[in-house]
LOLUM-229831 format. One line per 8 residues: their letters; for each residue z, x, y of N, C-alpha, C, O, CB. Coordinates in nm, 4 decimals. Glycine has a CB too. Layout:
a	Z X Y Z X Y Z X Y Z X Y Z X Y  ...
***
This chain:
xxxxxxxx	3.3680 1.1202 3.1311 3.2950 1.0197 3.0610 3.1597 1.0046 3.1305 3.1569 0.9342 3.2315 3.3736 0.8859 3.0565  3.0451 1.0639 3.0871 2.9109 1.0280 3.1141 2.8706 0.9137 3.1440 2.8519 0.8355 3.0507 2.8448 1.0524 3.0324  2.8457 0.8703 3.2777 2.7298 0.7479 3.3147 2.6435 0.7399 3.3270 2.6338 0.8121 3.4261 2.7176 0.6930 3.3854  2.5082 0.6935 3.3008 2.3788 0.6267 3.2774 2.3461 0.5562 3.3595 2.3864 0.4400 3.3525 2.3646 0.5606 3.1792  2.2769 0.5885 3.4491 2.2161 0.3935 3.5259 2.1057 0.3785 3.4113 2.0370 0.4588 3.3482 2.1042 0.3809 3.7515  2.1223 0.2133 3.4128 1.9642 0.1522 3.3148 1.8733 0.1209 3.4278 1.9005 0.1338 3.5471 1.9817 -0.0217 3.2016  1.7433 0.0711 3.3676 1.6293 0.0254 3.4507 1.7074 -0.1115 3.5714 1.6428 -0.1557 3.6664 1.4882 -0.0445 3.3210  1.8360 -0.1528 3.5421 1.8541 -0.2307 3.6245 1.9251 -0.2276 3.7435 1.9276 -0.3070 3.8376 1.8814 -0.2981 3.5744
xxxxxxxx	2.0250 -0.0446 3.7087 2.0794 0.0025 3.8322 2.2289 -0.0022 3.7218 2.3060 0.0926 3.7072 2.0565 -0.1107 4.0045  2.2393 -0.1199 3.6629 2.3721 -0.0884 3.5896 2.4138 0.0151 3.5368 2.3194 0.0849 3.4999 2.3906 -0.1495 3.5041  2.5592 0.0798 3.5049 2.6024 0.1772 3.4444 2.5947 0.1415 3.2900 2.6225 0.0299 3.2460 2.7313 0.2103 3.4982  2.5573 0.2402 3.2193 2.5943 0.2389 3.0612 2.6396 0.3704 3.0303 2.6088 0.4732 3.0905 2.4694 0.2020 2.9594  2.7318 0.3570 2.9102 2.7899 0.4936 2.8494 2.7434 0.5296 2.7640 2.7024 0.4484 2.6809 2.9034 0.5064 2.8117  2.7224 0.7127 2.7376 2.6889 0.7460 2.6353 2.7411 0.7381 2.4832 2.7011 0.7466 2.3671 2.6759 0.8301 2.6680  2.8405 0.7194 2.5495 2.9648 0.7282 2.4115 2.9957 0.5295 2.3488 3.0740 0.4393 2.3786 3.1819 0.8201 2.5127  2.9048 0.5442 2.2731 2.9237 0.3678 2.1436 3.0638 0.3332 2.1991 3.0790 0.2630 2.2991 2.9420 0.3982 1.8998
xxxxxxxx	3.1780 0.3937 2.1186 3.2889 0.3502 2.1062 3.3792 0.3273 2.2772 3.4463 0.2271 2.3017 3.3480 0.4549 1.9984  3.3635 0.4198 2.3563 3.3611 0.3447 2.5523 3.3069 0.2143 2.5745 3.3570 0.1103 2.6173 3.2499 0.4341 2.6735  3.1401 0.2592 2.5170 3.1118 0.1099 2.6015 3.0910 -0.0060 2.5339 3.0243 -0.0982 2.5807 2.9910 0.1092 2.6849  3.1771 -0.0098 2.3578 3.2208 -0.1118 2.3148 3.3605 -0.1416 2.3670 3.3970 -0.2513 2.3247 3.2085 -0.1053 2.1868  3.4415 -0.0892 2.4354 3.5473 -0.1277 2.4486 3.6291 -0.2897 2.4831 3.6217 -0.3061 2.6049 3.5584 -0.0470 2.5189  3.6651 -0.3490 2.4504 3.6989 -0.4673 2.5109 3.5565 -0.5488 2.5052 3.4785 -0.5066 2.4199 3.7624 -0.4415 2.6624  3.5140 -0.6547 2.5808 3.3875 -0.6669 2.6714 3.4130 -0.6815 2.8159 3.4448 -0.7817 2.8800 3.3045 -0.7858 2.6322  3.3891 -0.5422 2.8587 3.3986 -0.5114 2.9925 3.2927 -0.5333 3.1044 3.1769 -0.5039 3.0748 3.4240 -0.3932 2.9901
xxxxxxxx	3.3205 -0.5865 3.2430 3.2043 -0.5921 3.3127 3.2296 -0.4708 3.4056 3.3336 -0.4294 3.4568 3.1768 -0.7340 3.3833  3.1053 -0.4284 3.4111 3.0796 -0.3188 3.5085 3.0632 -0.3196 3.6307 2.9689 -0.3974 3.6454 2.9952 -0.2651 3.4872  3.1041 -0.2712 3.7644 3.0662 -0.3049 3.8742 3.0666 -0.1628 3.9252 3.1593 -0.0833 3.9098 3.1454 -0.4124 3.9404  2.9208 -0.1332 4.0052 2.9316 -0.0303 4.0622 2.9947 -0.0320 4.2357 3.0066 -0.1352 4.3018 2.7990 0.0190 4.0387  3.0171 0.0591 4.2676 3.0444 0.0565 4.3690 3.0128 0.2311 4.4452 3.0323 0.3455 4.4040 3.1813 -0.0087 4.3581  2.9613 0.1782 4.5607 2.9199 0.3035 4.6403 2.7614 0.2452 4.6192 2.7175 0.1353 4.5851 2.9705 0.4849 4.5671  2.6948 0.3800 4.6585 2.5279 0.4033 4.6614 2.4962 0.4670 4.6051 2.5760 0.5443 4.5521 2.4590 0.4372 4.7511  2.3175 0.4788 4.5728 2.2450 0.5998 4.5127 2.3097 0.7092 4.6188 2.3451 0.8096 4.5570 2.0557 0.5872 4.5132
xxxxxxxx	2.3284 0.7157 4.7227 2.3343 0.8610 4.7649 2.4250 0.8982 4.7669 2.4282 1.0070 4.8244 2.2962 0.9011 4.8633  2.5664 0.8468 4.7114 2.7051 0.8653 4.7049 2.7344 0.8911 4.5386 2.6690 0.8397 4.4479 2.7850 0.7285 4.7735  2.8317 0.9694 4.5251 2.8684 0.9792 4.3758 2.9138 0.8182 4.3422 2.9987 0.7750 4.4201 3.0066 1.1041 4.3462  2.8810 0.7511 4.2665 2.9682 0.6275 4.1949 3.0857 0.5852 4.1682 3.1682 0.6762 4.1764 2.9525 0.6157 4.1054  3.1280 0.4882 4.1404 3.2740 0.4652 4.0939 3.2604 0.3878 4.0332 3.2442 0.2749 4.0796 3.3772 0.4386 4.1680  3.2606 0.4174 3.8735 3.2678 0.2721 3.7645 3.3905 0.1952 3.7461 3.4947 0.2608 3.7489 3.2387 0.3083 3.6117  3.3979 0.0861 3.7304 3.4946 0.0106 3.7443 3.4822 -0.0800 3.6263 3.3970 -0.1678 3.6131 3.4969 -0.0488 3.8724  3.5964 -0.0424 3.5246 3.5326 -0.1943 3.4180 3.6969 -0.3036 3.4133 3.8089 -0.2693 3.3754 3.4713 -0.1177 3.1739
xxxxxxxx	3.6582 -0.4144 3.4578 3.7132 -0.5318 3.4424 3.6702 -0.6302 3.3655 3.5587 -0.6796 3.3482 3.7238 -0.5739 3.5362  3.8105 -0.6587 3.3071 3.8374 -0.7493 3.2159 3.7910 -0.8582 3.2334 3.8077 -0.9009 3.3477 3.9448 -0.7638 3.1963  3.7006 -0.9682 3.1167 3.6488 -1.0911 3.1783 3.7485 -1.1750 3.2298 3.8585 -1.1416 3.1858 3.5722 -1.1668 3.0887  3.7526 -1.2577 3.2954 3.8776 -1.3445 3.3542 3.8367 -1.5027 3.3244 3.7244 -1.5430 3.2939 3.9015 -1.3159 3.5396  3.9424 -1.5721 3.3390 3.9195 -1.6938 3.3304 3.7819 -1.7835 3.4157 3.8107 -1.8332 3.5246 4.0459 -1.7326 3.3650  3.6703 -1.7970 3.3750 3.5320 -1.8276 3.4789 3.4441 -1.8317 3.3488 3.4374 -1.7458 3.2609 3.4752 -1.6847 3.6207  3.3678 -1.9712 3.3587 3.2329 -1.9721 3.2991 3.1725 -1.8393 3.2864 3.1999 -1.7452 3.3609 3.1427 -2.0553 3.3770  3.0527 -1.8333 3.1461 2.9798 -1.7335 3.2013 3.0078 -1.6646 3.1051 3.1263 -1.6507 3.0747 3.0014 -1.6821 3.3301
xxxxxxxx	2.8842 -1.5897 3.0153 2.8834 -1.5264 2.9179 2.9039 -1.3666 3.0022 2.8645 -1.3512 3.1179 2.7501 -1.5657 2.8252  2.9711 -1.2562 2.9224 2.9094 -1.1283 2.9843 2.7654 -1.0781 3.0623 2.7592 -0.9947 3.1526 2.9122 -1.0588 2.8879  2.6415 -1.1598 2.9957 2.5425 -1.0924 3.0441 2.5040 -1.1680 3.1701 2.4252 -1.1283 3.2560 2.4363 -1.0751 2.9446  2.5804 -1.2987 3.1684 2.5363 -1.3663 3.2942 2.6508 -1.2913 3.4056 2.6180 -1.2706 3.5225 2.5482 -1.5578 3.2796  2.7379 -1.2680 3.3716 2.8335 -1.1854 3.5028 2.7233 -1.0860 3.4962 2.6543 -1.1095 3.5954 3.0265 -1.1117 3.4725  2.6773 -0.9980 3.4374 2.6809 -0.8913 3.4649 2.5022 -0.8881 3.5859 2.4623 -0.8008 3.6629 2.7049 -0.8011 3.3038  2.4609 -0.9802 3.5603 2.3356 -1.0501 3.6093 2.3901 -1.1156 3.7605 2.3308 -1.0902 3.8653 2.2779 -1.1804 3.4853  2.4709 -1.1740 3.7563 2.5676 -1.2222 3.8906 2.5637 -1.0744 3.9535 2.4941 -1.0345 4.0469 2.7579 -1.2910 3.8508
xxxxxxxx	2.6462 -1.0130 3.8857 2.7369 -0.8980 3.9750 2.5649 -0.8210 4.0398 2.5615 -0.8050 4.1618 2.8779 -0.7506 3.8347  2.4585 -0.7861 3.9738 2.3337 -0.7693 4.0332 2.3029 -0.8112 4.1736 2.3174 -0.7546 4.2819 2.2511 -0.8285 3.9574  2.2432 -0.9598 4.1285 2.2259 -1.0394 4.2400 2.3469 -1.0067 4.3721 2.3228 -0.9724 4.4878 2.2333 -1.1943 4.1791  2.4834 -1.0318 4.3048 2.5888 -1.0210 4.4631 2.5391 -0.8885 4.5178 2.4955 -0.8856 4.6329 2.7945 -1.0070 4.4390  2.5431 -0.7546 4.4276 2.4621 -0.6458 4.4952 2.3875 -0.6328 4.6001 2.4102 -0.5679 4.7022 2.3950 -0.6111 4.4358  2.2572 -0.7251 4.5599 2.1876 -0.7011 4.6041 2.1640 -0.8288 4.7515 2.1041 -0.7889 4.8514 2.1074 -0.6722 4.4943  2.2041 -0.9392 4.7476 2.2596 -1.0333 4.8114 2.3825 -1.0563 4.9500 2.3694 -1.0892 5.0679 2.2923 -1.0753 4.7128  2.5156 -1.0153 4.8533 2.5923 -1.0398 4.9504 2.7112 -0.9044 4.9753 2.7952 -0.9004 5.0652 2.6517 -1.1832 4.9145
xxxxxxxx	2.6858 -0.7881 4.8552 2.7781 -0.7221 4.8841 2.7564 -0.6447 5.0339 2.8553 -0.5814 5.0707 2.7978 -0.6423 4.7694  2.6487 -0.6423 5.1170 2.6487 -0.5592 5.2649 2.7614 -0.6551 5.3034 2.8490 -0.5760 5.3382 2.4864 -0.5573 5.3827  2.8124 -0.7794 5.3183 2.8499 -0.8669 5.4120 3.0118 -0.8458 5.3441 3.0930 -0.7809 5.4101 2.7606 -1.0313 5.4148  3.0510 -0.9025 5.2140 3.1436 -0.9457 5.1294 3.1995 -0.8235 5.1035 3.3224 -0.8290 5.1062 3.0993 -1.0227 5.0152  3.1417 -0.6832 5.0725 3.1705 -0.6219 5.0073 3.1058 -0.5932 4.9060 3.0135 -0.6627 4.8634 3.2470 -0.6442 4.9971  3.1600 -0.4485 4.8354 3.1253 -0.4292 4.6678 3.2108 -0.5252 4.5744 3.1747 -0.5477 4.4589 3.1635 -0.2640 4.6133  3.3253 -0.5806 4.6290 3.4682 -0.6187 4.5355 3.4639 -0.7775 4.5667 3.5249 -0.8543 4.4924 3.6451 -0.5309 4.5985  3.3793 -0.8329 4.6956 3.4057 -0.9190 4.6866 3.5268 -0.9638 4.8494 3.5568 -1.0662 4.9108 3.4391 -0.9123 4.5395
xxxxxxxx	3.5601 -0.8183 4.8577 3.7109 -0.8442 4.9870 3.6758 -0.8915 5.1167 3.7577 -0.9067 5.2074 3.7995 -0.6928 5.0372  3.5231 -0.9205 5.1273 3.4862 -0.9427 5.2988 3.4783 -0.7822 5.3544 3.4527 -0.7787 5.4747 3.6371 -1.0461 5.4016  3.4902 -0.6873 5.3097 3.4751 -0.6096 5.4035 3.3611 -0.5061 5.3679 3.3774 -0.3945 5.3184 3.6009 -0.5561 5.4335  3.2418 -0.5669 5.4038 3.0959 -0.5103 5.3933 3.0646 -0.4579 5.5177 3.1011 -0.5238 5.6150 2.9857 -0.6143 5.3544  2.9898 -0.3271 5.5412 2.9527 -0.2777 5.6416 2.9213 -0.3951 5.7199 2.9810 -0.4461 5.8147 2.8574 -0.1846 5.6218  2.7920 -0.4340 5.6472 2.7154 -0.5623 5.7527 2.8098 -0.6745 5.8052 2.7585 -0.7438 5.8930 2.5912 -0.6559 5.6635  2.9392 -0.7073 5.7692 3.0246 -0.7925 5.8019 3.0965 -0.7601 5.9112 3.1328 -0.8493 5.9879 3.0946 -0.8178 5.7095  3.1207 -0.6568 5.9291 3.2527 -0.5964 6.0166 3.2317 -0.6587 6.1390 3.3387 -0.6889 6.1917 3.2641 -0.4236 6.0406
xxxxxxxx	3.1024 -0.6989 6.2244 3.1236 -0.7599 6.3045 3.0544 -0.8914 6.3361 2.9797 -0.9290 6.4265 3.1230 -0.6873 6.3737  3.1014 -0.9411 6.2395 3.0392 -1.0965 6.2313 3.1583 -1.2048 6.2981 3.2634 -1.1519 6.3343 3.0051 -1.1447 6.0435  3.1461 -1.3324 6.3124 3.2232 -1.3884 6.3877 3.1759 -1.5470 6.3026 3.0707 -1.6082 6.3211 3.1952 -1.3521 6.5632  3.2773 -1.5817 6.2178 3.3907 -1.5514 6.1388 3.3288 -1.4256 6.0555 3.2145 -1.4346 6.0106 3.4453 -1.6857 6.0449  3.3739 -1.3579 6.0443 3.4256 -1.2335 5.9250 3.4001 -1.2860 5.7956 3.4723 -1.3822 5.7694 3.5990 -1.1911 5.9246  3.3102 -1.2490 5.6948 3.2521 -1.2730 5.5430 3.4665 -1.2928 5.5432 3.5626 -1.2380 5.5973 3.1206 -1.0863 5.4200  3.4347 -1.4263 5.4273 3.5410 -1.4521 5.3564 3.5833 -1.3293 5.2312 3.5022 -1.2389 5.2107 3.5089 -1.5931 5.3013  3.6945 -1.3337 5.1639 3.7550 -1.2494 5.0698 3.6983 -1.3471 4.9859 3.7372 -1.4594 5.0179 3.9148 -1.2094 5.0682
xxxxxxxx	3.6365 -1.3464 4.9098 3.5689 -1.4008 4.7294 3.7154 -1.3800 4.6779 3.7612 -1.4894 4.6451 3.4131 -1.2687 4.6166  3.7939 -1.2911 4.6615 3.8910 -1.2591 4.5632 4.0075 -1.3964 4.5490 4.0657 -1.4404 4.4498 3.9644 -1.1079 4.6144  4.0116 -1.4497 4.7308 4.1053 -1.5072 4.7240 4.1394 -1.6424 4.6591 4.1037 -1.6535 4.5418 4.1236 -1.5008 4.8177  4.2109 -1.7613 4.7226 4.2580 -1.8455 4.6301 4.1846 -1.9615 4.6774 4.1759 -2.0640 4.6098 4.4102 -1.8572 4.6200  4.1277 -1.9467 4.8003 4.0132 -2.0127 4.8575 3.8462 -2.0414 4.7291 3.8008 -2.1540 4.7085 3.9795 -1.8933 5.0046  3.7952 -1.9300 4.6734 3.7720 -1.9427 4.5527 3.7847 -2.0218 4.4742 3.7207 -2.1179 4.4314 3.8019 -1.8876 4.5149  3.9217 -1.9500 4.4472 3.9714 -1.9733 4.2987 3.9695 -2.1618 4.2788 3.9408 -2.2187 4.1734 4.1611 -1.8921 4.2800  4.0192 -2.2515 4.4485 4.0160 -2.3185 4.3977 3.8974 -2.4626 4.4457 3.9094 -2.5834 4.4661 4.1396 -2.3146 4.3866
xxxxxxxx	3.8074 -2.3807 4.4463 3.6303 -2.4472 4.4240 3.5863 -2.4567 4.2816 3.6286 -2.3907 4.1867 3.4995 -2.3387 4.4955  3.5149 -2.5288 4.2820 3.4201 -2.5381 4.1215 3.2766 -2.4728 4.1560 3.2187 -2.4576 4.2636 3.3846 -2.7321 4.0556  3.2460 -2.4443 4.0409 3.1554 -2.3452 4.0726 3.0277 -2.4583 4.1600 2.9548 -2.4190 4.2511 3.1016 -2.2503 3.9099  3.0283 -2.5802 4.1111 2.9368 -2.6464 4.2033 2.8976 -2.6350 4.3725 2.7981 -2.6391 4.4449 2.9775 -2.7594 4.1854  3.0791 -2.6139 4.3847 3.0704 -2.6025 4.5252 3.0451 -2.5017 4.6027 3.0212 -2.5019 4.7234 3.1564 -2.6337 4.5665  3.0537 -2.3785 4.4978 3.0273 -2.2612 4.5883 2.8835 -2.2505 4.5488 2.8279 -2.1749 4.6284 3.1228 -2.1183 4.5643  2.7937 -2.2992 4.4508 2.6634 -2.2781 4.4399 2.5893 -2.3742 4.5505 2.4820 -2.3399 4.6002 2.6220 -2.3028 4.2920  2.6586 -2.5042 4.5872 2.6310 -2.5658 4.7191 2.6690 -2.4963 4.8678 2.6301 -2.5550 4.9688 2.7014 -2.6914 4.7112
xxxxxxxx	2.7325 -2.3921 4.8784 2.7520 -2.3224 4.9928 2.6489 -2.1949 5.0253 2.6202 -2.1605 5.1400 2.8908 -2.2794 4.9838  2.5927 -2.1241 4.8913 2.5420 -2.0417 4.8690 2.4222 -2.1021 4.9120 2.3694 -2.0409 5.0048 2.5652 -1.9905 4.7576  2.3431 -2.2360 4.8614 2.2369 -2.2620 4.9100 2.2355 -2.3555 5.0310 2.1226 -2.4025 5.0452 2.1691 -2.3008 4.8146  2.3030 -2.3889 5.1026 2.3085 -2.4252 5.2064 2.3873 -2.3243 5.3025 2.3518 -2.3507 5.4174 2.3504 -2.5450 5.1935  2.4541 -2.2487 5.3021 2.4592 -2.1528 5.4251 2.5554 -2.1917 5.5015 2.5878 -2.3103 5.5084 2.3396 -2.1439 5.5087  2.6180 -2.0899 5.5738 2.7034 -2.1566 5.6771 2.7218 -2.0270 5.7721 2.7433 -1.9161 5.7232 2.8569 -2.2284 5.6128  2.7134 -2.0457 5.8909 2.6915 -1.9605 5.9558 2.8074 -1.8666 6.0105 2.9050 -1.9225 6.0608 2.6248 -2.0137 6.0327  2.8036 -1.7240 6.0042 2.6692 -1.6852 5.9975 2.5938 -1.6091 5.8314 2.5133 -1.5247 5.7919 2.6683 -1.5772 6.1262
xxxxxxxx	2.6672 -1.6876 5.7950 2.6223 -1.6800 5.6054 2.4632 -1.7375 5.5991 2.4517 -1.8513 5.6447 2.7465 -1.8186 5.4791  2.3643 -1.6876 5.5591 2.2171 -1.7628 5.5306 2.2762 -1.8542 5.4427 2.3915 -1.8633 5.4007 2.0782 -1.6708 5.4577  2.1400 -1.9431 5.4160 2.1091 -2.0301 5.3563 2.0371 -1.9902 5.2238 1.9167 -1.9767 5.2460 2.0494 -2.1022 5.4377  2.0703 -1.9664 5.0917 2.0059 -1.8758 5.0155 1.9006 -2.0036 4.9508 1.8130 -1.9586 4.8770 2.1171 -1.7778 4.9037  1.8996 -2.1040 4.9632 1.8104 -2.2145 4.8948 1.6660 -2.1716 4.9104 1.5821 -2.2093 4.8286 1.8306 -2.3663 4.9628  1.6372 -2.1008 5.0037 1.4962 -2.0795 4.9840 1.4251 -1.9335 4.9690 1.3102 -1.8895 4.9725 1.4395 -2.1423 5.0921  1.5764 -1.8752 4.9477 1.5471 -1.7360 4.9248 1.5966 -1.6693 4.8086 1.5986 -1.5463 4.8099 1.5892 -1.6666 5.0262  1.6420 -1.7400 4.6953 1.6970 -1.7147 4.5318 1.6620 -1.8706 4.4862 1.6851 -1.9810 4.5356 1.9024 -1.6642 4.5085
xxxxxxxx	1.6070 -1.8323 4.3890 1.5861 -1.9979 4.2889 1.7206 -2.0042 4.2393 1.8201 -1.9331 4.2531 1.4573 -2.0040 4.1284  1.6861 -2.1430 4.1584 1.8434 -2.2244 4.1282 1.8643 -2.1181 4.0489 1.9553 -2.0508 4.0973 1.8651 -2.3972 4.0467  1.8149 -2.0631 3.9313 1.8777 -2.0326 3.8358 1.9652 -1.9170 3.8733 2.0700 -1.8933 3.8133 1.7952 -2.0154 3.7344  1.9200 -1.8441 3.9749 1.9916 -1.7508 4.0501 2.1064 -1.7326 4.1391 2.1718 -1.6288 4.1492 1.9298 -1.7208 4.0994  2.1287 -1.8585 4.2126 2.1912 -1.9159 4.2650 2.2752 -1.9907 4.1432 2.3971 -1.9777 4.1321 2.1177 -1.9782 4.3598  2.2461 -2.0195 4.1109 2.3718 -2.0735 4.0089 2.4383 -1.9744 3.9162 2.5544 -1.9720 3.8752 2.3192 -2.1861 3.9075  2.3701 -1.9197 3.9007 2.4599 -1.7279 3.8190 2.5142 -1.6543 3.9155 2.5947 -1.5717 3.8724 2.3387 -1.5823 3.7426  2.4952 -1.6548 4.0589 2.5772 -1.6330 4.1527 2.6761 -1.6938 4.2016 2.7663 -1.6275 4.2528 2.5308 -1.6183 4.2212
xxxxxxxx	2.6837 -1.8473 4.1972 2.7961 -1.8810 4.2000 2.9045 -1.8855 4.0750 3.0212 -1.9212 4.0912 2.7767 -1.9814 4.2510  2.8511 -1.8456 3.9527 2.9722 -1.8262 3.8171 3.0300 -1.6916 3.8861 3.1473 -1.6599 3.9054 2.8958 -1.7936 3.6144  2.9179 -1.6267 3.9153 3.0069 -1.4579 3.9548 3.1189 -1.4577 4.0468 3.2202 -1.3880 4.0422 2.9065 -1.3401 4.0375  3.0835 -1.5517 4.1364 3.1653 -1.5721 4.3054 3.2763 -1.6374 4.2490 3.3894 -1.6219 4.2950 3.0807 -1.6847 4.4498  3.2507 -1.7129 4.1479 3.4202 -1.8058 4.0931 3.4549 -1.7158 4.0130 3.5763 -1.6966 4.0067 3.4255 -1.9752 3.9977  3.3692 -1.6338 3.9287 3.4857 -1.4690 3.8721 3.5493 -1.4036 3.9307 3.6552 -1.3677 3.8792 3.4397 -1.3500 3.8250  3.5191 -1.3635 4.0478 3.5831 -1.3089 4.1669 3.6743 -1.3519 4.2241 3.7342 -1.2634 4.2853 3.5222 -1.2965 4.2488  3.7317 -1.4854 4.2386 3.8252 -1.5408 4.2591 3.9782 -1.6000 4.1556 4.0919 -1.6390 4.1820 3.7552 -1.6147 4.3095
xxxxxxxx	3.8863 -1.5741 4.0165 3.9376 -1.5919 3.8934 4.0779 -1.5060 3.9022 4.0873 -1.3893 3.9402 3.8303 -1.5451 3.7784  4.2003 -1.6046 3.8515 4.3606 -1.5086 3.8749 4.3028 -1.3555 3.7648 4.2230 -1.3720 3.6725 4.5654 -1.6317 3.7725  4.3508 -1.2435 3.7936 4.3718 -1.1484 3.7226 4.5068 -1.1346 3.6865 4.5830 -1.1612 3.7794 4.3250 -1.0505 3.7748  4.5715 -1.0951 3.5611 4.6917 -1.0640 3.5256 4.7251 -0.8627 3.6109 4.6626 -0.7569 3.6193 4.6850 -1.0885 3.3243  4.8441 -0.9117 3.6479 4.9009 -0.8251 3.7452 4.8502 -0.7451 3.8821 4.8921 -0.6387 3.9276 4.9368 -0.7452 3.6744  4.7000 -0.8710 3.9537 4.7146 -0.8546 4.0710 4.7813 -0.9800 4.1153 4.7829 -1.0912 4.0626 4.5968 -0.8193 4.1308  4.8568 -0.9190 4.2660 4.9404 -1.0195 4.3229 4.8652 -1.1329 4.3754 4.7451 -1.1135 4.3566 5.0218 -0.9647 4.4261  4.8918 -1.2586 4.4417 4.7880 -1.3845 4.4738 4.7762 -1.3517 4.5671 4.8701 -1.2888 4.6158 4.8100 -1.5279 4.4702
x	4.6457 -1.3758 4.6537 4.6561 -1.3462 4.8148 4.6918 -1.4767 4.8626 4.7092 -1.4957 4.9830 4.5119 -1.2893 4.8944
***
């Protein structure tokens, strides 16, 4: 199945009937200098139209996946030796914040997490925290951590 990056880095398919499938969000994972791994997941229970996840999942890219991860698991190069260790997004710690609160953590910081308030505007910060509560969102038939 042929992948595409667009002008935004996202994957698109050549084939209509693939990348109508479902409404799937895309998440890349790996680098430009690594072959890719497309990944499409199902929207989950979380605010947030498709194009705003898919605008989230950007920003975490480019933001927090060195620290968090590509997935979200805490285990980002840049994390490995941090003290506390980037949290798992996936877990139930997440799941059970409102997105207020993690868009209040995001811009206030906690160390050694920055402070993103003066380095992403709200509107950015607040589409990052719908993404960060997708990430924590239950999936049907993964187990709970």
């Amino acid at each position: 199945m042929p992948v595409f990056r667009t002008s935004t880095g996202l994957p698109r398919f050549r084939n209509a009937r693939i990348a109508s499938v479902a409404p799937a969000l895309i998440l890349m994972l790996g680098s430009m200098t690594k072959p890719s791994v497309v990944v499409a997941i199902e929207p989950r229970t979380s605010s947030g139209t498709n194009e705003q996840l898919r605008r989230g999942q950007a920003l975490f890219a480019r933001n927090c996946a060195s620290c968090h991860g590509p997935t979200g698991a805490g285990d980002g190069s840049a994390g490995r030796d941090l003290d506390p260790r980037p949290s798992d997004l996936r877990g139930p710690g997440i799941a059970g914040k409102s997105e207020e609160q993690i868009f209040r953590k995001i811009t206030r910081g906690r160390q050694p997490m920055p402070a993103f308030g003066k380095l992403l505007d709200e509107s950015d910060r607040r589409t990052l925290a719908g993404y960060v509560k997708h990430l924590g969102a239950p999936v049907e038939g993964r187990p709970a951590r």
